[in-house]
N, C-alpha and C positions, 0 to 999 in steps of 0.2 A: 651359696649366696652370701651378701653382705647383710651385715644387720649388725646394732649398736647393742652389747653385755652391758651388763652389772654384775661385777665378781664381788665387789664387797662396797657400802655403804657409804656414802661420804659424800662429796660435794659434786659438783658438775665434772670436776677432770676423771671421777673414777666411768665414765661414760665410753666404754671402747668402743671403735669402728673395727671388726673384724670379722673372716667368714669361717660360718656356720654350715648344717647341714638345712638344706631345703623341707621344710615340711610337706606332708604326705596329710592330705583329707581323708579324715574318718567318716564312718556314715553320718550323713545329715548334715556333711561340711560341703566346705566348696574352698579351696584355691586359689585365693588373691594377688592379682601383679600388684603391688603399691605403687603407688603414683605420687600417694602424700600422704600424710600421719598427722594427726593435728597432736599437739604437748599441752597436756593436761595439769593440774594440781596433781593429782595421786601420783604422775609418772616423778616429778621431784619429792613429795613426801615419801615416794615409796624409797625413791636413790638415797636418799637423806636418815633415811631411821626414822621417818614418822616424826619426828621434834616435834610437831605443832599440834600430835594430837597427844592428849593426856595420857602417861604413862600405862595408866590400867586396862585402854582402849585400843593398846598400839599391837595393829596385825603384826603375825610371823610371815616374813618374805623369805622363800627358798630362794638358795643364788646356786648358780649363774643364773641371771633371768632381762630377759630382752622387756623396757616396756613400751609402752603404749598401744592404747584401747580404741582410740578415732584412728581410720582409713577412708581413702577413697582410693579407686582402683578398678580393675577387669579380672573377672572369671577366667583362670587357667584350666582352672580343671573340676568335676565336680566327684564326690563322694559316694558310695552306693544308697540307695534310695529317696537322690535328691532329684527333684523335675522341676522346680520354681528357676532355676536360674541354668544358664550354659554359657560355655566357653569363649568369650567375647564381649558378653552383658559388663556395661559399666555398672558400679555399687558402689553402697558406701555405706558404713556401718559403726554403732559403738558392740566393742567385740567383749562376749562373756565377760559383762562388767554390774555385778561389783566381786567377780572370781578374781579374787585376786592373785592366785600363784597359778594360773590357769587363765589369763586373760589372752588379750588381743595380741600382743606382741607384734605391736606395728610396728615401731620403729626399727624396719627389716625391710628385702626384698620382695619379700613374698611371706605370707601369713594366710593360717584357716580361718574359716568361721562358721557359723551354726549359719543354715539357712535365716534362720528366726532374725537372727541380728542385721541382719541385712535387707537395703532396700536400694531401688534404681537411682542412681547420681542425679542430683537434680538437672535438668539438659542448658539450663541459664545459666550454670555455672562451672567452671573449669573445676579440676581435683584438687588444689588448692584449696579452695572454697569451699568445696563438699566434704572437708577433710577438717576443717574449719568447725562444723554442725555440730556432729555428733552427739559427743559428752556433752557441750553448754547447751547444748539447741533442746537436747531431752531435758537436761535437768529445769530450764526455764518451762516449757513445755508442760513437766508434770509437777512441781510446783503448781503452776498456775489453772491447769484442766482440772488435774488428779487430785492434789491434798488440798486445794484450794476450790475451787469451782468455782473460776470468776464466771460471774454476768455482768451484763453490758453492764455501762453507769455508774461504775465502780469507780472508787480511786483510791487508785494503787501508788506508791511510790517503791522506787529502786533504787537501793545504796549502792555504792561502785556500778553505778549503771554504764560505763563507759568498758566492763571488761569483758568476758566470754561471754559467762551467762547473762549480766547484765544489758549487754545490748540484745541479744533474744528476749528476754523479758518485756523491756521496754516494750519492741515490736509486736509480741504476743499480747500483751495489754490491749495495745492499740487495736491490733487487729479485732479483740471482743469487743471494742467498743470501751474503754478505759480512759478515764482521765490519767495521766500519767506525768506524774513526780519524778525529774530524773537528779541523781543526788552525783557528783561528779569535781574534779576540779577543774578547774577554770578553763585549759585547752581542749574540754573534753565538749564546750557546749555546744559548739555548732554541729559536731558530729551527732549530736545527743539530739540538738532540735531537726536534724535531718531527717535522721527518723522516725519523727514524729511525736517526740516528748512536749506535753503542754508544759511543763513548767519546766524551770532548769535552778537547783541550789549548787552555789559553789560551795562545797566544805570549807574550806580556805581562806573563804570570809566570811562564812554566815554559818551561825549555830543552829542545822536542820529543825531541832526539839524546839527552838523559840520563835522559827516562823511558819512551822508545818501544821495544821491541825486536823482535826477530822478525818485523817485516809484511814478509808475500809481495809486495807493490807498491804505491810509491809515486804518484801522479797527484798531480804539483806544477804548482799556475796560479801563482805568485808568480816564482821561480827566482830571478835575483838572484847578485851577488857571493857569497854564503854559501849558496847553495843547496848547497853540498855536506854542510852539516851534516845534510841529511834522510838519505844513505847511510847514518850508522851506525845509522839506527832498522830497514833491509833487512836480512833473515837473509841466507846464502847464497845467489847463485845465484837468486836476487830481482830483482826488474826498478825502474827509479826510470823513469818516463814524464812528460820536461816538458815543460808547455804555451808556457812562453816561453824566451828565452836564460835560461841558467846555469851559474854554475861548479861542477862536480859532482866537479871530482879524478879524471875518468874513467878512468886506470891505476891509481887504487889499487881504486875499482871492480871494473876488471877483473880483481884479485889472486885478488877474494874470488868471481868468476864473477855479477858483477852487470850487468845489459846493460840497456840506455832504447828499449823498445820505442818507438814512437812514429811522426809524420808532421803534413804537413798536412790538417786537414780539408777534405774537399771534399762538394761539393754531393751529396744523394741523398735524393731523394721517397722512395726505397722504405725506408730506415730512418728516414725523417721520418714516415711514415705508420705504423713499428712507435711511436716514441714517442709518437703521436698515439694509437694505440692504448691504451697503458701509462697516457695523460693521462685516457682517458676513463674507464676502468677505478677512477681511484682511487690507484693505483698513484706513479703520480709527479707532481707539484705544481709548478708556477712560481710563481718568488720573483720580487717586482717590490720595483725598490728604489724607482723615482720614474718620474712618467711628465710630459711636457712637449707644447706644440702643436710642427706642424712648426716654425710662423714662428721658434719659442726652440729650435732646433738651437743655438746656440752657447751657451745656458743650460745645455742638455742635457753637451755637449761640457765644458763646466767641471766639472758634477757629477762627471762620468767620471773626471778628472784629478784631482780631490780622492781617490779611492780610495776603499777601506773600504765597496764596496758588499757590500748583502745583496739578490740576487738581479741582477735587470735592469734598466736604462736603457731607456724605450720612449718611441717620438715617436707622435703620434696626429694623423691627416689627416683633418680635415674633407671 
């Protein structure tokens, strides 16, 4: 089969398209045709050397190694003592993530996965789309259920709410019943108030910290050397939940009884299969920012690093 290496670390051209041998389902796996691969953060921090996270924290990546963790796709085949799924079932799943030298390896023909990880493609949306979910869909997901537990009435605001997880957030908000902050630059608003965002700050021209006040919680996907300036828009006793490093001034935080729910995302068919739900319903929408063939993983890998996306990075396999 085809599928995109990593032989050694470095920028997007170290990205090979070359063929591989076919993987074989172990018990409790199943045998995916990829369809599409969504391109995550980790699949370039991991190409890259990690750069952006602190040297004392930076995983070891075995090479040669294929990545990506988001698929959507069809049952080839299944593993010995698997009955949830057969040979033809469309799915879609984030694969043994946050395993990192043992993950999903989408960005291929064909990829296993743990039953666990997987749940039925939403049927409102093509594998594009469902390929889309995954990683940003969970992490906003359990953010917001899991280390947070919004209730209605709330108001939440979201930094980079125009990127993966930012636009699941947004919508997940909404959906509880959330007043929602959406924090974005300027072309980002109408897609931001489409989905349902009450308010709309442009970074760009407006200092969020001097016209924000009172939101019950923060969910920042940016963070950053100045991520501490999102603190003063939290009332008391308020939570600030970041998706990446940042500096947040966390004792003066803690003066005001402000605390960073949070964690890593991990792998889970059974809240992928509630968002699937919420997909088909209407309810919540994926945002594609640009979609690329396997063989231009390193076109794709570029896009990423320019920034400024609105929604998803998705690969699509023939």
């Amino acid at each position: 089969m085809k599928a995109i290496r990593v032989h050694r670390q470095g920028g997007p051209e170290v990205l090979t398209y070359e063929e591989v041998p076919r993987p074989v389902p172990g018990p409790g796996d199943v045998l995916i045709r990829v369809r599409a691969a969504g391109v995550n953060p980790p699949d370039w921090y991991a190409r890259s050397g990690f750069s952006t996270i602190p040297a004392a924290l930076r995983p070891r990546l075995a090479l040669p190694t294929t990545p990506g963790t988001d698929v959507s796709g069809v049952v080839e085949a299944t593993g010995d003592g698997v009955t949830e799924w057969r040979p033809g079932d469309e799915v879609f799943g984030l694969i043994r993530f946050p395993n990192l030298n043992n993950g999903g390896k989408g960005y291929a023909e064909y990829t296993t996965s743990p039953v666990g990880d997987l749940a039925r493609k939403p049927a409102a949306v093509d594998h594009v789309r469902a390929a889309a979910v995954p990683m940003a869909g969970l992490t906003a997901y359990q953010f917001l259920f899991v280390h947070i537990g919004l209730t209605p009435g709330k108001r939440v605001l979201v930094n980079g709410a125009a990127g993966g997880v930012g636009h699941f957030a947004v919508q997940l908000a909404k959906v509880t019943g959330a007043h929602v902050i959406a924090v974005a630059s300027t072309r980002h608003e109408e897609f931001l108030r489409d989905l349902g965002a009450d308010e709309f700050v442009d970074y760009t021209t407006t200092a969020v910290e001097e016209t924000v006040r009172g939101v019950d919680h923060v969910i920042d996907t940016v963070g950053g050397p100045h991520a501490h300036r999102l603190v003063h828009t939290v009332r008391a006793g308020g939570t600030v939940s970041p998706v990446f490093f940042g500096e947040y001034h966390r004792d003066r935080a803690a003066a005001r009884g402000i605390t960073f729910p949070g964690g890593q995302v991990r792998s889970s068919g059974e809240q992928l299969a509630d968002l699937a739900r919420l997909i088909d319903e209407g309810s919540v929408r994926v945002g594609i920012d640009s979609v690329y063939p396997l063989a231009d993983a390193s076109a794709a890998h570029e896009r990423a690093e320019r920034g400024h996306l609105q929604g998803k990075i998705v690969l699509t396999v023939s």
